[in-house]
N, C-alpha and C positions, 0 to 999 in steps of 0.2 A: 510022577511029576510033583514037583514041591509048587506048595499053597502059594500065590502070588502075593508079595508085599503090600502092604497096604501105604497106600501114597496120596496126603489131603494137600489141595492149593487153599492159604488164606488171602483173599482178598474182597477187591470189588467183585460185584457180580459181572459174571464171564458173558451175562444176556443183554448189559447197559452197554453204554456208551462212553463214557470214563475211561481217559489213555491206560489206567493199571488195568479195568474191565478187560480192554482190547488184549493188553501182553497176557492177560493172566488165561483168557481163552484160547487164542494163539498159544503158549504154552504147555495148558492142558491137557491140548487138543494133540499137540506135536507128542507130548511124551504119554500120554494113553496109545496113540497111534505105535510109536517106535519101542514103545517096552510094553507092549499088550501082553505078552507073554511073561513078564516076572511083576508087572505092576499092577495095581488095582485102585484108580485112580478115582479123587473125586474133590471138589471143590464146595467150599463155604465161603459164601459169595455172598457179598452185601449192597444192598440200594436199588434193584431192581430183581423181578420175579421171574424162577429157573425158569430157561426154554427148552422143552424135550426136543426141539430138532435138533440142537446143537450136539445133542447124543452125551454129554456128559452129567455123570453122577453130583445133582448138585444141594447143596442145604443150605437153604436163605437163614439169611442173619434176621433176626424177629427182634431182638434188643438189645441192643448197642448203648450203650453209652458212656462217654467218654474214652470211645475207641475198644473198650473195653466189650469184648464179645463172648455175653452170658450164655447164647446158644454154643459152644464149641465144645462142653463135655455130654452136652445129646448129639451132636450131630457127629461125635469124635467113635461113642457109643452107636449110632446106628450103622456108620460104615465100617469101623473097626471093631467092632464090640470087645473082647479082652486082649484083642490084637495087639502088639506093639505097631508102630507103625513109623510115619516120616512126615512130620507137618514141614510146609513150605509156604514161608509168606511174602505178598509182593508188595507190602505195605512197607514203607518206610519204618526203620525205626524208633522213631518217636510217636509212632501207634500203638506201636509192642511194648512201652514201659511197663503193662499190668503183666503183662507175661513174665518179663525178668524178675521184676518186684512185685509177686502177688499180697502181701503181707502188707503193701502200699494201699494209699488211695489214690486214685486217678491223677497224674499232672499232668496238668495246662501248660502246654510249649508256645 
């Protein structure tokens, strides 16, 4: 059996209450369930704190700022470690500008 892909959701936290929270659990939840067997799913989830009932692999965002999400190459590193992998994010993109443009500083939309 080949090693399962490793599969991160970026958003709000899948344990709040924030319409992206709700899809981004919903989501998670659906495709950990329906590819358990080639995925290896986990989520970095921000504004509220992981809930182990919900059964998903979760890394709180600790600092943010400016959309900008400084936890993402440890939390990228603890689920993936040298893994290549598949970031998915349910943020809009004008959250993501540091992502495109890391060489940038933060802009205000």
């Amino acid at each position: 059996m080949t090693e399962k892909r490793k599969f991160v959701f970026l958003g709000d936290s899948p344990s709040g209450n924030t319409g992206l929270g709700r899809i981004l659990r919903d989501v998670a939840l659906r495709t950990q369930e329906e590819f358990r067997d080639v995925l290896d799913v986990a989520v970095i989830g921000g504004g509220t704190p992981p809930d182990p009932k919900l059964g998903l692999r979760h890394y709180p965002m600790v600092t943010v700022k400016d959309w900008v999400v400084h936890d993402l190459p440890y939390a990228w590193k603890a689920h993936c470690g040298e893994r290549e992998g598949a970031l998915f994010s349910l943020w809009d993109c004008s959250r993501l500008l540091w992502m495109v443009y890391p060489e940038q500083e933060p802009v205000v939309i």
